[in-house]
C-alpha positions as CSV (number, residue, x, y, z in Angstrom):
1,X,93.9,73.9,103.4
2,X,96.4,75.8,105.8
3,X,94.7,76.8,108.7
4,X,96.1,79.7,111.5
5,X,95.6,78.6,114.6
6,X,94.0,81.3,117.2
7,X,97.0,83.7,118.4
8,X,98.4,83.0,121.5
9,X,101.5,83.8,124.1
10,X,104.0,80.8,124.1
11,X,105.0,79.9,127.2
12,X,107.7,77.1,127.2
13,X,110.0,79.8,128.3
14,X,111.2,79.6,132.0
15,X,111.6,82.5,134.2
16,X,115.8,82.6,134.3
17,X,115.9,82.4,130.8
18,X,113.7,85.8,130.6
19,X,116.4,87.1,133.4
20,X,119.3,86.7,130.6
21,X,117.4,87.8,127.8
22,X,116.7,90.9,129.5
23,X,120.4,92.1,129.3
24,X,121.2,91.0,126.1
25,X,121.3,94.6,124.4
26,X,121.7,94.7,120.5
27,X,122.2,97.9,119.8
28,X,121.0,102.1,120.3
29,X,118.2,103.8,119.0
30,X,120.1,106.0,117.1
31,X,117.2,109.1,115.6
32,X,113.2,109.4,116.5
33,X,110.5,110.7,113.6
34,X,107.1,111.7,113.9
35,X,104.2,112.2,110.6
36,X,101.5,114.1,111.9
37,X,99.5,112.9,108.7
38,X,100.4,110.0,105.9
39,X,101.5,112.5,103.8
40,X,103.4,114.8,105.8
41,X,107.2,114.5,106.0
42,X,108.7,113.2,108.4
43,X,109.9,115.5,111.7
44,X,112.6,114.2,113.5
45,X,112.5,114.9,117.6
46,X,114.5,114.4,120.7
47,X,112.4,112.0,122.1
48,X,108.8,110.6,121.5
49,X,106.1,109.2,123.9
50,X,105.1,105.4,123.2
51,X,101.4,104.4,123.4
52,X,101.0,101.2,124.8
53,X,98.5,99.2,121.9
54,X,98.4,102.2,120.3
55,X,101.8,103.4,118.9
56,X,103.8,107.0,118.8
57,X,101.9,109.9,120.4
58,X,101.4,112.4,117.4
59,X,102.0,109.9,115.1
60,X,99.9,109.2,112.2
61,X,100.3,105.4,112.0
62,X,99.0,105.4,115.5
63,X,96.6,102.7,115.9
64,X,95.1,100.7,118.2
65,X,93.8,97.7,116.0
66,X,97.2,97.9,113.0
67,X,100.6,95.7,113.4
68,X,102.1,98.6,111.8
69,X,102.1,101.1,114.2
70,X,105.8,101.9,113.7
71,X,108.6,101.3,111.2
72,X,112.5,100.4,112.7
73,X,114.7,101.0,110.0
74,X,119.1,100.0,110.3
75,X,120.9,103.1,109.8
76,X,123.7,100.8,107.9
77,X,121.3,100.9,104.8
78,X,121.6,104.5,104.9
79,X,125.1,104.2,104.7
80,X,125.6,101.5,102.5
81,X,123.1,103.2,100.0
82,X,123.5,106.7,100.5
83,X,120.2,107.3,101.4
84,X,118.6,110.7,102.4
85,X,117.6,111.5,105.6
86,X,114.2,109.8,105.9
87,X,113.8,108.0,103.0
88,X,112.5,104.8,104.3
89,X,109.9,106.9,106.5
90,X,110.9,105.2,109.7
91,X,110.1,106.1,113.1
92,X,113.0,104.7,114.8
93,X,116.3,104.6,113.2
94,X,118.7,101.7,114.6
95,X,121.9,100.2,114.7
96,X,120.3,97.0,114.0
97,X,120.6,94.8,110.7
98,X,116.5,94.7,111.2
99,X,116.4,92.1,107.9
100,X,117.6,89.8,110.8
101,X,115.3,90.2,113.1
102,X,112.3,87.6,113.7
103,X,108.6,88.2,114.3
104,X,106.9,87.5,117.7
105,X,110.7,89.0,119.3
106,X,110.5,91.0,122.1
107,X,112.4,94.6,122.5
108,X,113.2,96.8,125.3
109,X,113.9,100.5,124.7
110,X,115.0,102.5,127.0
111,X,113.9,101.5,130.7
112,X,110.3,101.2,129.8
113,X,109.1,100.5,126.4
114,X,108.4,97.2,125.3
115,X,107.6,96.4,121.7
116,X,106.1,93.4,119.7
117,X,108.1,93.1,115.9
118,X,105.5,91.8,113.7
119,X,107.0,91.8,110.1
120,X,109.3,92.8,107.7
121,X,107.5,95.9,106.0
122,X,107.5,95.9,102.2
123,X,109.2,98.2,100.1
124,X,106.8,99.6,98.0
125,X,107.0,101.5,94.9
126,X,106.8,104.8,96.5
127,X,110.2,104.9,98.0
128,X,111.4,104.9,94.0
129,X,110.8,108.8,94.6
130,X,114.1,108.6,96.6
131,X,115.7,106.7,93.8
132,X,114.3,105.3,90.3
133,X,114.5,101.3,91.5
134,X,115.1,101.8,94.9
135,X,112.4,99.2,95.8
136,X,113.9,96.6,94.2
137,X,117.4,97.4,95.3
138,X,115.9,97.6,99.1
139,X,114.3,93.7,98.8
140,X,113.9,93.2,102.6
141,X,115.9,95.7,104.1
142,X,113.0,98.3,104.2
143,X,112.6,97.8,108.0
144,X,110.7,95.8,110.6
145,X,107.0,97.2,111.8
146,X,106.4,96.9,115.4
147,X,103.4,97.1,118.0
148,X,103.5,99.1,121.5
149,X,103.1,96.7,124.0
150,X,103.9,98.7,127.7
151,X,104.4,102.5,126.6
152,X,107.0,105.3,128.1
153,X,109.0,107.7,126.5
154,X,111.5,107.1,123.6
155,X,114.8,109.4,123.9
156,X,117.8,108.9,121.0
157,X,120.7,107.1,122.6
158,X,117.9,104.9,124.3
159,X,119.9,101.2,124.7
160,X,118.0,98.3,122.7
161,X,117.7,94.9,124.0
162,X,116.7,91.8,122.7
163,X,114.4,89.8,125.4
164,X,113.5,86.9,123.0
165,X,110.7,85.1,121.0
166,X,108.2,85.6,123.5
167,X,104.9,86.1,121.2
168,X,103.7,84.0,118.5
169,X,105.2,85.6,115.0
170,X,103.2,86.6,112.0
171,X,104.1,86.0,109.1
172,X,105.7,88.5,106.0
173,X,103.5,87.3,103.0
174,X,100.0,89.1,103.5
175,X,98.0,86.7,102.1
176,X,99.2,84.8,105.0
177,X,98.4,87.4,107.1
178,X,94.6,87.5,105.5
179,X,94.5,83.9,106.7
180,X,95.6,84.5,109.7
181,X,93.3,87.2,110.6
182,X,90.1,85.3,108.8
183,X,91.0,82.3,111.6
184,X,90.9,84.4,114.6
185,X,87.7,85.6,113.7
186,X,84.7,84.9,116.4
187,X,82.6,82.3,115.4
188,X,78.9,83.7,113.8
189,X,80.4,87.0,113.2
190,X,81.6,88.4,110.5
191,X,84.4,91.0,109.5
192,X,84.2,94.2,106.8
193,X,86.6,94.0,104.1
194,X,88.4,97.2,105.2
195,X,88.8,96.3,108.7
196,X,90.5,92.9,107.1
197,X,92.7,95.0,105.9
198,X,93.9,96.8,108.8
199,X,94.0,94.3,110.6
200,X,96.5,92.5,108.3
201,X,98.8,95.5,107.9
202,X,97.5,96.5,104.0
203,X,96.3,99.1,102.1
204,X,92.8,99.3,101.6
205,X,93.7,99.0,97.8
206,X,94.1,95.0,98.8
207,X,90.5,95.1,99.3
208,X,89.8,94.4,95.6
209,X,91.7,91.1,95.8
210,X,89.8,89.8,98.9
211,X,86.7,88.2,97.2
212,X,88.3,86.5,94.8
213,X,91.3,85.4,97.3
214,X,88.6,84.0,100.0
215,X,86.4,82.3,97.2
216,X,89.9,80.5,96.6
217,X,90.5,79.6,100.2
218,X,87.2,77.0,100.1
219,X,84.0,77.0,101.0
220,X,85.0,77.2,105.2
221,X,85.8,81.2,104.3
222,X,82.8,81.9,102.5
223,X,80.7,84.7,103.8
224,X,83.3,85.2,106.5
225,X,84.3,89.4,105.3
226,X,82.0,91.3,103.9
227,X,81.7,94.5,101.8
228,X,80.6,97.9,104.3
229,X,77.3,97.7,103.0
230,X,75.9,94.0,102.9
231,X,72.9,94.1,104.8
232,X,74.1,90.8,107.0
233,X,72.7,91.0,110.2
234,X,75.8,89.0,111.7
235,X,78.0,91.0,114.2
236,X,80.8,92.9,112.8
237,X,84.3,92.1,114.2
238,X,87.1,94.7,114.5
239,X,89.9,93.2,115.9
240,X,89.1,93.2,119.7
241,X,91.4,90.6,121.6
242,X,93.2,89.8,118.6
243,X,96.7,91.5,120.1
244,X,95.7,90.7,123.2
245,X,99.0,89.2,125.3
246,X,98.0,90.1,128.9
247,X,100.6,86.8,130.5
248,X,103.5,88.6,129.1
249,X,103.6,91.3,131.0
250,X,104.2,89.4,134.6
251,X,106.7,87.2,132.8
252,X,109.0,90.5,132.0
């Protein structure tokens, strides 16, 4: 059985190599958007203030305890596939082929805002409202959801650089990420199925699949995440810690 081990900072990095990573810039943030609800277009702004752990002020994927708590999009696909303004419901649009950019990396924005990438976000049927099969045409080119970790304010034109794999990287495949999250949970407690979800950067539609998936993961997961109303009397987990990377921010 494939086990996760407990998140944690990687540290064989040494300090001159975080010097030259720090100028390597990649590219511009080109356009900023804003949702003030899930279903509310998006509003495109001059600038927007970043949350640290928590994500775009205003924004409605603001989050404290979600690795989705903003979408970078590559303003190429727009070109290449003539897409409307928005389409891909980004919040930062960039000059940046994001398909190539790796989890657990590191990017500075601007002079102040770092931010965690955590995974290629899925393109889901609901962007065929652009364009009958647009999903499938977009494969992984949707865009690359990110964390806030040290917050400021975003401005268009902001430079974008690259300061390396400097956090542990999670993984695109959710089930994956299920696993992941079920690993880091503290021992003798217990996590609802909904919060699983959050945590793992799904819909709470996924929540149907969970018992069966755990009952399939072996007797170690068993009992593990619960529905809201079991009456277990174990504590209930929510996430705390499990974003946590307090050494990096002495290391930048």
């Amino acid at each position: 059985m494939r086990r996760f081990l407990p998140l944690r900072l990687i540290e064989s990095s040494s300090g001159p190599v975080f010097a030259k990573l720090r100028r390597m810039q990649i590219g511009t943030l080109q356009a900023l958007t804003l949702r003030t609800t899930r279903r509310a277009p998006p509003r495109q702004v001059d600038c927007a203030d970043a949350v640290a752990e928590r994500g775009l002020l205003g924004d409605a994927h603001a989050d404290r305890y979600s690795p989705r708590q903003l979408l970078l999009a590559d303003a190429g696909v727009y070109r290449e596939l003539a897409l409307p303004p928005h389409a891909l419901r980004e919040n930062l649009l960039v000059d940046i082929d994001t398909a190539a950019l790796a989890s657990g990396t590191v990017l500075r924005i601007g002079n102040e805002v770092l931010l965690r990438l955590m995974f290629q976000c899925e393109a889901c049927g609901n962007l065929d409202a652009f364009r009958p099969g647009l999903s499938r045409v977009l494969g992984e080119r949707r865009g690359m959801l990110a964390r806030v970790i040290t917050g400021g304010t975003l401005h268009a034109g902001d430079r974008i650089h690259d300061l390396g794999p400097l956090l542990p990287a999670w993984p695109d495949d959710w089930h994956e990420r299920v696993l992941m999250v079920l690993d880091a949970l503290p021992p003798d407690a217990v996590i609802e199925y909904r919060d699983l979800a959050r945590l793992a950067g799904v819909q709470s539609t996924y929540c149907r699949a969970f018992p069966r998936m755990i009952r399939n993961l072996g007797p170690d997961y068993q009992g593990k995440a619960v529905a809201a109303n079991d009456p277990v009397t174990a504590p209930r987990w929510k996430g705390e810690g499990l974003f946590d990377h307090p050494a990096i921010l002495h290391l930048i």
